[in-house]
MDAnalysis code that builds the backbone (N, CA, C; Angstrom):
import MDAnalysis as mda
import numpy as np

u = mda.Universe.empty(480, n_residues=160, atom_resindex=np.repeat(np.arange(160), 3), trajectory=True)
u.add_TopologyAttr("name", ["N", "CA", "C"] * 160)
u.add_TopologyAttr("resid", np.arange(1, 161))
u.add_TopologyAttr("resname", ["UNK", "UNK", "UNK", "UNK", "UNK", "UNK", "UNK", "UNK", "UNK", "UNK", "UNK", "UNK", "UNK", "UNK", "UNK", "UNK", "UNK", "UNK", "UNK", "UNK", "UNK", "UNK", "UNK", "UNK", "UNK", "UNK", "UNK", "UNK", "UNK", "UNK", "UNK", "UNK", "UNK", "UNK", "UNK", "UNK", "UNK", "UNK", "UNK", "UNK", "UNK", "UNK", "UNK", "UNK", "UNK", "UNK", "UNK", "UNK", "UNK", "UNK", "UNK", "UNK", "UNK", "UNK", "UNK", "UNK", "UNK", "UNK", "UNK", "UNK", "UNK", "UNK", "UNK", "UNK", "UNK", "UNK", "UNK", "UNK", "UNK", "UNK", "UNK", "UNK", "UNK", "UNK", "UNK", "UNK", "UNK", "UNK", "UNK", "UNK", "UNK", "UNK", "UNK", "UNK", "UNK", "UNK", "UNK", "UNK", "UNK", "UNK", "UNK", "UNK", "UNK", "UNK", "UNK", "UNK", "UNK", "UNK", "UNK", "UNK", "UNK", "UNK", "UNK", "UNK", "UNK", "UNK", "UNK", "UNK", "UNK", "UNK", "UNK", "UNK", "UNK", "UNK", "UNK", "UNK", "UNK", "UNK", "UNK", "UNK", "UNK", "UNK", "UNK", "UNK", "UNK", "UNK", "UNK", "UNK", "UNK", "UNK", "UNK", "UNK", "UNK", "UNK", "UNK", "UNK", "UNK", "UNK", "UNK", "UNK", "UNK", "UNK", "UNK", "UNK", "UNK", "UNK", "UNK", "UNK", "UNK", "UNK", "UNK", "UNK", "UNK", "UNK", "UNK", "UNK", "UNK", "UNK", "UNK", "UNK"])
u.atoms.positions = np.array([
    [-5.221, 23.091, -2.369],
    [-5.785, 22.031, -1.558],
    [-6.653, 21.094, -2.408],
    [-7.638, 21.836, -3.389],
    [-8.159, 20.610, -3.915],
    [-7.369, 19.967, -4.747],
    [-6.444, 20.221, -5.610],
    [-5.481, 19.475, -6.540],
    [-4.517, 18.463, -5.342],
    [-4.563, 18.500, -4.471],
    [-3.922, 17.757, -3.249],
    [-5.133, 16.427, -3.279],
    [-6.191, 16.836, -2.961],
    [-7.708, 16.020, -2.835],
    [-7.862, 15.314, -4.161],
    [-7.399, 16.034, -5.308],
    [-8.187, 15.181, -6.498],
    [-6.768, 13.718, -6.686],
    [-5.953, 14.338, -6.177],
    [-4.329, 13.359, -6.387],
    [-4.333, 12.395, -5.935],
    [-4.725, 12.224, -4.304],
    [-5.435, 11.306, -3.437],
    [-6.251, 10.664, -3.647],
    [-7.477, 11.291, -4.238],
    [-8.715, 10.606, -4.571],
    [-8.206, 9.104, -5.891],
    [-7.371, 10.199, -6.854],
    [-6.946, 9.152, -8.112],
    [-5.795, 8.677, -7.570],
    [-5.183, 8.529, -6.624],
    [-4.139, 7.579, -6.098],
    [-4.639, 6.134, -5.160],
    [-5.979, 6.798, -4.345],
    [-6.442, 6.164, -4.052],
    [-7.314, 4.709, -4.817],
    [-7.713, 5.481, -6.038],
    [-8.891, 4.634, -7.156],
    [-7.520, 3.591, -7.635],
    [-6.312, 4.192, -7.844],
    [-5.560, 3.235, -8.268],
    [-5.046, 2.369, -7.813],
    [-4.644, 2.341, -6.860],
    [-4.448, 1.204, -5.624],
    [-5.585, 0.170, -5.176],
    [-7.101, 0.478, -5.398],
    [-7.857, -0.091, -5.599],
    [-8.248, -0.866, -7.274],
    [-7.536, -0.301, -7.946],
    [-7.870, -1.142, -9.080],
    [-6.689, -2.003, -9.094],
    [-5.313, -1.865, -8.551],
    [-4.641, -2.470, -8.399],
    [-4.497, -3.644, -7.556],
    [-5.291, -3.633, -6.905],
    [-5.492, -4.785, -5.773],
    [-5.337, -5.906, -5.746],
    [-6.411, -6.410, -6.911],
    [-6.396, -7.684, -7.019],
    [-5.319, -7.862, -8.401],
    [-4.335, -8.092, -8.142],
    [-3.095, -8.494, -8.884],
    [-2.533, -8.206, -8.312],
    [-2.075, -7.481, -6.777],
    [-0.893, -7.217, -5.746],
    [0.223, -8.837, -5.858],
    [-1.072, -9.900, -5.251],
    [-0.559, -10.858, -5.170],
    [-1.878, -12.091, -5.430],
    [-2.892, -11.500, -5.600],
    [-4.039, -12.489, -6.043],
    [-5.004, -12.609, -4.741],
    [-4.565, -12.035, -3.375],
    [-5.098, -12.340, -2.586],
    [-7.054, -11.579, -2.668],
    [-7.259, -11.127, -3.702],
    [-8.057, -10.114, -3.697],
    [-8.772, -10.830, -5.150],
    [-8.062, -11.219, -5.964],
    [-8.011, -11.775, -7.414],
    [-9.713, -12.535, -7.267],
    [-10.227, -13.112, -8.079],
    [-11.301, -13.770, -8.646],
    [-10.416, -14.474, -9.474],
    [-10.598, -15.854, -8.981],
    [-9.492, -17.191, -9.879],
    [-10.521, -18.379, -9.424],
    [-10.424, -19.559, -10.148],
    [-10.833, -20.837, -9.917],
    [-9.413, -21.855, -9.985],
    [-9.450, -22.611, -9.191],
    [-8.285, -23.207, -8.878],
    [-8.884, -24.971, -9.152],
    [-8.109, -25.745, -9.726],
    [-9.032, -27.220, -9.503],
    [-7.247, -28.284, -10.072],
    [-7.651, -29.329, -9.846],
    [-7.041, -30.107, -10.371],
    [-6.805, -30.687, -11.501],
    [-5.603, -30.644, -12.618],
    [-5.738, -31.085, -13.690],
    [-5.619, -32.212, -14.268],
    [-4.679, -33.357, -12.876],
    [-4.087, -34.406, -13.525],
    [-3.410, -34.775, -12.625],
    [-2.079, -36.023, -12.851],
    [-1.439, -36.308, -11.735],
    [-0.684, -35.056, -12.299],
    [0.450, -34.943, -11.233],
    [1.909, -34.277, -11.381],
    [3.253, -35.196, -10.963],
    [4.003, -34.763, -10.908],
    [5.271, -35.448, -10.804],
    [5.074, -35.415, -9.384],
    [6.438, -36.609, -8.430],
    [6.040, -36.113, -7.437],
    [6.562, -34.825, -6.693],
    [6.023, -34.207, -5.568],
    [6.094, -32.905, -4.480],
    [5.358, -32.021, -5.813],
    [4.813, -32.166, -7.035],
    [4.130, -31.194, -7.495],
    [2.750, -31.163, -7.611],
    [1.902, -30.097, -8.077],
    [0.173, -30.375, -8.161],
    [0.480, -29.963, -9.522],
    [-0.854, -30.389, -10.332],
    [-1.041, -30.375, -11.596],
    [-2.238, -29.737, -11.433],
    [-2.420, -28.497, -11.975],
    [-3.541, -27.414, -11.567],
    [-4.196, -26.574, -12.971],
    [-5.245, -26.578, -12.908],
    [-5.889, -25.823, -14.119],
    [-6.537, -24.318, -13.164],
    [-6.030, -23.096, -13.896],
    [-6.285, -21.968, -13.184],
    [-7.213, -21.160, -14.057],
    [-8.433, -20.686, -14.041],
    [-9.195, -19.424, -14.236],
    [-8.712, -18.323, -14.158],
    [-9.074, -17.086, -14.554],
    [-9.530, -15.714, -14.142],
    [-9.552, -14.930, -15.101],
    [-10.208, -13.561, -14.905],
    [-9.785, -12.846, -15.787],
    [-9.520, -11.758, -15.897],
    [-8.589, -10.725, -17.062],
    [-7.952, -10.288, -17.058],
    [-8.226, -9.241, -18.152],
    [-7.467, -7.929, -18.401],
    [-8.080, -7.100, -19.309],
    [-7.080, -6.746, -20.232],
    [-5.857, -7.924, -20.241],
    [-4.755, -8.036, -21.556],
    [-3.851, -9.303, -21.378],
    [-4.900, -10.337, -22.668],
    [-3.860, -11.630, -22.651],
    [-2.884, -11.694, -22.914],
    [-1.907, -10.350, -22.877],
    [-0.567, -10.895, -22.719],
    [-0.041, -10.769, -21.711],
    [-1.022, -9.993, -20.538],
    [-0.266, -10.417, -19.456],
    [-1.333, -11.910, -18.530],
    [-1.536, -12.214, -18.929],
    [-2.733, -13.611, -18.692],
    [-1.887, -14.754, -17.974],
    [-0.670, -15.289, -18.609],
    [-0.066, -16.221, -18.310],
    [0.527, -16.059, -16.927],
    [1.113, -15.099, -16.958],
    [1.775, -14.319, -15.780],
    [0.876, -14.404, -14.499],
    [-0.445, -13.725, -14.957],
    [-1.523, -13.570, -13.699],
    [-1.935, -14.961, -13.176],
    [-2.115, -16.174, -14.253],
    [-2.522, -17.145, -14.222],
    [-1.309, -17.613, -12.771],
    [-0.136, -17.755, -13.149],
    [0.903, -18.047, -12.779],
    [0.926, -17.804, -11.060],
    [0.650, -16.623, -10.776],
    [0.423, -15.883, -9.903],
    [-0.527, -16.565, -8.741],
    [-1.739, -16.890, -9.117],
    [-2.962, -17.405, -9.158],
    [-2.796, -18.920, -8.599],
    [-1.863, -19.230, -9.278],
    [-1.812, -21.191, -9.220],
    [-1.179, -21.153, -7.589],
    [-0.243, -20.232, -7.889],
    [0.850, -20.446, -6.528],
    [-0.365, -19.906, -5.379],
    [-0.767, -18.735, -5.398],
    [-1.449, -18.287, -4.342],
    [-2.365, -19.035, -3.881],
    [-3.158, -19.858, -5.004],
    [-4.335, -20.831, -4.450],
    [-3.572, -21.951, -3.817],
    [-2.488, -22.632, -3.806],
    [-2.019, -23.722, -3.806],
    [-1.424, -23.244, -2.208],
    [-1.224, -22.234, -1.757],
    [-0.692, -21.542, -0.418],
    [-1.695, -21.233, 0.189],
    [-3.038, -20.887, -0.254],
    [-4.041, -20.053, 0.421],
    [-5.306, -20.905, 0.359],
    [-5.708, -21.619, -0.639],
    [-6.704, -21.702, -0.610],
    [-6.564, -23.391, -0.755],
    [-6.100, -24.241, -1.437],
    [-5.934, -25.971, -1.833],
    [-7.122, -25.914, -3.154],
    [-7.450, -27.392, -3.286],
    [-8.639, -27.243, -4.464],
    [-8.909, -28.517, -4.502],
    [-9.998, -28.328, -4.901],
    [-11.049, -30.048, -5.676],
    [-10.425, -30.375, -6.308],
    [-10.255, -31.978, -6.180],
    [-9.562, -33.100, -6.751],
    [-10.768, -33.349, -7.801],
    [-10.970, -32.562, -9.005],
    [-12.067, -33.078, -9.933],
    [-11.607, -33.565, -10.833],
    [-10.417, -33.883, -11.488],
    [-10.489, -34.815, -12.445],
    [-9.748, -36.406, -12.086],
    [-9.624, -37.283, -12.950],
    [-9.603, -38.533, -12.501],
    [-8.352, -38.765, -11.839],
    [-8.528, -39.761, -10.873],
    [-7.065, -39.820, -10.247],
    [-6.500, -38.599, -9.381],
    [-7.538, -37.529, -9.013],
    [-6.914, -36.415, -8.084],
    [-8.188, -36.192, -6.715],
    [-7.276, -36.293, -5.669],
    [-7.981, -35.666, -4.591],
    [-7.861, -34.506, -3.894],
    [-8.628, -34.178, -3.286],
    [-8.366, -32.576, -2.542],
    [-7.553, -32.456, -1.932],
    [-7.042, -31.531, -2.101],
    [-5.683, -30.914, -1.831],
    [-5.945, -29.452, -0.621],
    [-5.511, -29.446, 0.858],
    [-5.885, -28.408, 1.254],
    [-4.428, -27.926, 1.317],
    [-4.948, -25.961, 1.711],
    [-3.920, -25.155, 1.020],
    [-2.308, -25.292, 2.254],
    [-1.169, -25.228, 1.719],
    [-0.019, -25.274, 2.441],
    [0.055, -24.172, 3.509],
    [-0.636, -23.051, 3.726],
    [-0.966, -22.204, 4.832],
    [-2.162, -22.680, 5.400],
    [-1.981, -22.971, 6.717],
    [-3.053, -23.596, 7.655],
    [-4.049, -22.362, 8.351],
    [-3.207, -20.979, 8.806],
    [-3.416, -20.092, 9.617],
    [-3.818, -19.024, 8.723],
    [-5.178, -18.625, 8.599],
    [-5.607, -17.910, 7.677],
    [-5.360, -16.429, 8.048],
    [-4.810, -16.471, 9.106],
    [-4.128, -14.781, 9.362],
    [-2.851, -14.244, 8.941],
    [-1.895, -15.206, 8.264],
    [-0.907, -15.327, 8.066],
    [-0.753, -14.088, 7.187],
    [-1.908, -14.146, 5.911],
    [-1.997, -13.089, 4.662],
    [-1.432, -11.720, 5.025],
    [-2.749, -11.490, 6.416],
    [-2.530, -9.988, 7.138],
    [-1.004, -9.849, 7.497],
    [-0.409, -10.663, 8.658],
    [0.398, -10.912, 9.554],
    [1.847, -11.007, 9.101],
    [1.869, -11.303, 7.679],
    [3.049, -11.633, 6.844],
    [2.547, -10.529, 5.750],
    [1.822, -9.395, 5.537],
    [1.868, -8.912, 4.177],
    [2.827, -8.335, 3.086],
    [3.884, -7.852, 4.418],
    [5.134, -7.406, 3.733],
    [5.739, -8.998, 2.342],
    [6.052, -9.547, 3.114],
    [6.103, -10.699, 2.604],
    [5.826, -11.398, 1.815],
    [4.536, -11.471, 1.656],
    [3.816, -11.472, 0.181],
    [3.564, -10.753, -0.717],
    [3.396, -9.679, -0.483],
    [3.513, -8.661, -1.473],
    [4.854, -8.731, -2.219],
    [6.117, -8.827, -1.076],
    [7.560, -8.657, -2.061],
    [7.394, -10.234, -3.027],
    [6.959, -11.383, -2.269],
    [7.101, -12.507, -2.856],
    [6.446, -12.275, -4.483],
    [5.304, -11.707, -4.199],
    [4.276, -11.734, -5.291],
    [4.500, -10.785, -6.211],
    [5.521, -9.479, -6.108],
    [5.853, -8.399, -6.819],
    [6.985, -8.667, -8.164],
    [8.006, -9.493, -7.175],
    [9.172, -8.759, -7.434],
    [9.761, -10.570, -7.952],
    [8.431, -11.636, -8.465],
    [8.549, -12.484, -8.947],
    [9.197, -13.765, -8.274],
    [9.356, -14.148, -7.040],
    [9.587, -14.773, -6.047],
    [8.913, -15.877, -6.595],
    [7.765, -16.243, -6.806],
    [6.580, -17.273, -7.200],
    [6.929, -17.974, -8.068],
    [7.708, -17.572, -9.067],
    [8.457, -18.285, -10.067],
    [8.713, -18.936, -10.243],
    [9.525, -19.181, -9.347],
    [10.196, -20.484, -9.368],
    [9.758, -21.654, -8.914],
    [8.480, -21.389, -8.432],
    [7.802, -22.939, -8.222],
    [6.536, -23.508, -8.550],
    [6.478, -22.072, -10.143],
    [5.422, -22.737, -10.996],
    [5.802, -22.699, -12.561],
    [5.654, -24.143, -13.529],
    [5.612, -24.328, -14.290],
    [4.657, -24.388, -15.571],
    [4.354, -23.199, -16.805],
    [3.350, -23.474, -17.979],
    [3.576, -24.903, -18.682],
    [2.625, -25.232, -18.707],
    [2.596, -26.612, -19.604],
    [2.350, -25.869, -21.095],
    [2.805, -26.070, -21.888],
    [2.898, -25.549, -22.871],
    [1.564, -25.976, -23.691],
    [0.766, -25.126, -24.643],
    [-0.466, -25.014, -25.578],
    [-1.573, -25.444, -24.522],
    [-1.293, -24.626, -23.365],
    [-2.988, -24.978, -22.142],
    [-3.320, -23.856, -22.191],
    [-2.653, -22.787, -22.761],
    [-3.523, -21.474, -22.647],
    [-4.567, -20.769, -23.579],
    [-5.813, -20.698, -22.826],
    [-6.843, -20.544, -23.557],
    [-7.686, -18.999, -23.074],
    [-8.178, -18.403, -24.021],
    [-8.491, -16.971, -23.712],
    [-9.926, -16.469, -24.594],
    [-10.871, -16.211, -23.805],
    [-12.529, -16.144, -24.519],
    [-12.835, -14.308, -23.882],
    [-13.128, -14.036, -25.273],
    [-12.792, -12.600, -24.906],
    [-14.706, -12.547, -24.170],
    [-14.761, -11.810, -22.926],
    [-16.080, -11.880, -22.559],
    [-16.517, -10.826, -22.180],
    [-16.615, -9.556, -22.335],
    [-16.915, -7.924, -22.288],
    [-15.676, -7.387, -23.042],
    [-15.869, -6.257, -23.589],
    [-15.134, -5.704, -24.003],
    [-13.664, -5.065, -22.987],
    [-13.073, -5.552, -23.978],
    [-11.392, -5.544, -22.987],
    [-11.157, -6.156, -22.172],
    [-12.419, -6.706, -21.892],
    [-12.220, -8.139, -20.669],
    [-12.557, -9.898, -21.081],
    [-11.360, -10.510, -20.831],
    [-11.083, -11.880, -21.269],
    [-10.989, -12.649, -20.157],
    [-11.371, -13.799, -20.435],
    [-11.439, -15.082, -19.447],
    [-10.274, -16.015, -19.784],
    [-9.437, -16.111, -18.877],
    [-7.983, -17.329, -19.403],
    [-7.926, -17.911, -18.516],
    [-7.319, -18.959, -19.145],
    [-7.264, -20.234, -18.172],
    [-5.834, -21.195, -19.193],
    [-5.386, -21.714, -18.213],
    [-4.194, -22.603, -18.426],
    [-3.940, -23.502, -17.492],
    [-2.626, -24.633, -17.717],
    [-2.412, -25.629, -16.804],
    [-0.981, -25.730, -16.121],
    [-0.846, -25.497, -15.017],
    [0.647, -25.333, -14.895],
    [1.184, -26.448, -13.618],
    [2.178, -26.702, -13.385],
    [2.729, -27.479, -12.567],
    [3.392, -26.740, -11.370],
    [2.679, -26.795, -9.739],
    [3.270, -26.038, -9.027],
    [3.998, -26.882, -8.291],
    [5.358, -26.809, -7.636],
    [6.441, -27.675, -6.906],
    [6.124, -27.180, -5.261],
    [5.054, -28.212, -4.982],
    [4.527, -27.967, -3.765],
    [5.733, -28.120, -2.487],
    [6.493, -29.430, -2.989],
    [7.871, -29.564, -2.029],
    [8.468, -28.503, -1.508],
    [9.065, -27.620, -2.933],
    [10.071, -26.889, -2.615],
    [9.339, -25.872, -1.924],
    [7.966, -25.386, -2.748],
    [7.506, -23.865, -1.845],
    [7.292, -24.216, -0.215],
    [6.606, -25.599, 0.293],
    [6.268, -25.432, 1.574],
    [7.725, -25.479, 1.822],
    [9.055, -25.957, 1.500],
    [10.123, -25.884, 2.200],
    [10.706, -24.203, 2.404],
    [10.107, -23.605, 1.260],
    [10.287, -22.146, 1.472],
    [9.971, -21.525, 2.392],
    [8.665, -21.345, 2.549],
    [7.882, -21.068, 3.159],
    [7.962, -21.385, 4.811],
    [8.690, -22.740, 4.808],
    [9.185, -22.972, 6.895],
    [10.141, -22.524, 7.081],
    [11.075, -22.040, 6.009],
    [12.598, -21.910, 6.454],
    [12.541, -19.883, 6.097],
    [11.403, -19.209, 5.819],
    [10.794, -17.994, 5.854],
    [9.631, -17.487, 7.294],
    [9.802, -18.984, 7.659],
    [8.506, -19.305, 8.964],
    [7.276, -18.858, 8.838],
    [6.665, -18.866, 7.127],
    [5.328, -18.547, 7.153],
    [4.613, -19.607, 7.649],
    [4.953, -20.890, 7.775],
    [4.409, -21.733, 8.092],
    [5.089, -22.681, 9.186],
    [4.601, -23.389, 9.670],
    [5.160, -24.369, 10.513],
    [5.765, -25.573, 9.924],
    [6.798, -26.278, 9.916],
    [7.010, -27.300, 9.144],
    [6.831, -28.379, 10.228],
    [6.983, -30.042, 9.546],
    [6.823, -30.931, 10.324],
    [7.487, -31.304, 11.274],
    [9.257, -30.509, 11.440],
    [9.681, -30.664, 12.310],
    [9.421, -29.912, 13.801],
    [8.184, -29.307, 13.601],
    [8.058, -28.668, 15.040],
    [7.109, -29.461, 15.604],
    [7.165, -30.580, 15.314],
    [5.793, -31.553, 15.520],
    [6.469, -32.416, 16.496],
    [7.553, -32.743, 16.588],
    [8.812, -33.543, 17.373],
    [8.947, -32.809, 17.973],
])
């Protein structure tokens, strides 16, 4: 019984350290604006950090899409305004988790974010723990079109 208890206990700790990288919903990220983008895309500079820059880009990646669905961001540099996030219904996270989790696992996100190449930057700030940040291009078009025709969201045709 206790080797049952200690299995649990460390299955449990791991799923909690795992958390925030499920899908970011849990994550510590800064999300902001980098620039124009092409159009239906945002041009986004992403924070966070992480405890191996080689998987940094990836998390970053992760991060851009989730803020850009969940959260929007300050229009702080020139020529950008605030952007609120393509999920309106902040219950959606709970309500859809299956959903995001597979989206966010099994690399779904992918495809509608782009690295700008030499934006990635990495300041090592505790031991084993680094701060990265990069700039990537997310294709806001295609994901909210994902996303209505998945019905996480409402699209504009239910407005007619």
């Amino acid at each position: 019984m206790k080797h049952y208890r200690r299995l649990l206990l460390m299955l449990c700790i791991a799923l909690l350290a795992a958390a925030p990288t499920v899908y970011g919903q849990n994550a510590e990220y800064n999300i902001a604006c980098a620039g124009q983008g092409k159009d239906g895309a945002y041009m986004v500079k992403v924070t966070t950090r992480v405890k191996d820059t080689k998987k940094g880009v990836e998390e970053l990646k992760k991060c851009a899409v989730h803020g850009v669905m969940f959260r929007g961001f300050m229009g702080e540099a020139t020529g950008c305004t605030d952007q609120k996030p393509l999920i309106k219904n902040p219950n959606v996270a709970q309500e859809k988790a299956d959903f995001f989790t597979d989206f966010f696992t099994t690399g779904g996100y992918a495809r509608y974010v782009s690295y700008i190449d030499s934006s990635f930057t990495s300041t090592k700030i505790k031991r084993k723990n680094y701060e990265v940040s990069a700039i990537f291009l997310v294709d806001k078009e295609s994901l909210l079109h994902y996303l209505e025709q998945e019905k996480i969201t409402d699209g504009f045709s239910n407005l007619w």
